[in-house]
N, C-alpha and C positions, 0 to 999 in steps of 0.2 A: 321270137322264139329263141328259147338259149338250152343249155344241156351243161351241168354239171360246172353251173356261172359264166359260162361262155357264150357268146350271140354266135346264133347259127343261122337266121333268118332275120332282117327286117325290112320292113314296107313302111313308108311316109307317104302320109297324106302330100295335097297339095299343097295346103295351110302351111303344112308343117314344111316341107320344103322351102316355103316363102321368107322364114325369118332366115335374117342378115345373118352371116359367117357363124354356119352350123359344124359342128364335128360330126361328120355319118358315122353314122352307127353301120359295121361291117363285119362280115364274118368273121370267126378268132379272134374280138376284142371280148375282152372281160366285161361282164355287167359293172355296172358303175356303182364304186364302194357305198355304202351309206341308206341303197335305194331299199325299198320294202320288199322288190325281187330278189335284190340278192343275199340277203338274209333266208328269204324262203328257196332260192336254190343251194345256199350253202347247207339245207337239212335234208335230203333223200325222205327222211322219213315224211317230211312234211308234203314234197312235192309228190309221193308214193300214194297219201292217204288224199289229194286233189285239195289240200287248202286251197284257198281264196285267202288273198292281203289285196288292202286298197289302201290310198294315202294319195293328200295333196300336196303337191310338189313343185320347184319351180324348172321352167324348159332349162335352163344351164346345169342343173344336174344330170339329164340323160343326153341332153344333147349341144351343151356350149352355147357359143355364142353372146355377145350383149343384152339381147331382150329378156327382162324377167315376164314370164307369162308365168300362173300358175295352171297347172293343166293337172288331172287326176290320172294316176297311176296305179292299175289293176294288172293282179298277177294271177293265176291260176297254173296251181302243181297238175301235170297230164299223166298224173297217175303209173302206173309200170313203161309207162313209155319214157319215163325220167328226165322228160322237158317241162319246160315253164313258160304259158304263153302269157304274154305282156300289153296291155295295152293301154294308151297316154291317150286322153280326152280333153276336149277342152269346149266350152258353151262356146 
């Protein structure tokens, strides 16, 4: 969950706990440049009217480490609430 490109909220799976020398993701770090989230939180407008972006992506861009996994990356604007809930999948 982030507000205005900032993480305000995150939870990790197990999985995702499991890969080797991770960077957590923690309150007051900025979404990570480049990702499909942060483009849709860089627009209010966009996050105001509840887009949806989705995009396949590899785990070192959100979260570091060695391992290339590619895992899908869904965003949704929460509308006047002016956050953007995030969430990373993977089969």
């Amino acid at each position: 969950m982030s507000t205005a490109g900032v993480i305000g909220y995150c939870l990790m799976s197990e999985a995702m706990k499991s890969l080797p020398k991770l960077d957590w993701l923690r309150k007051g770090i900025r979404l990570p440049l480049g990702t499909v989230t942060a483009s849709l939180a860089a627009d209010p407008r966009r996050v105001s009217a509840g887009e949806r972006v989705r995009d396949q992506i590899d785990v070192p861009e959100w979260l570091g480490g060695p391992r290339r996994e590619t895992v899908t990356e869904e965003s949704l604007g929460l509308g006047t609430y002016g956050e953007v809930l995030t969430v990373l999948t993977s089969t």
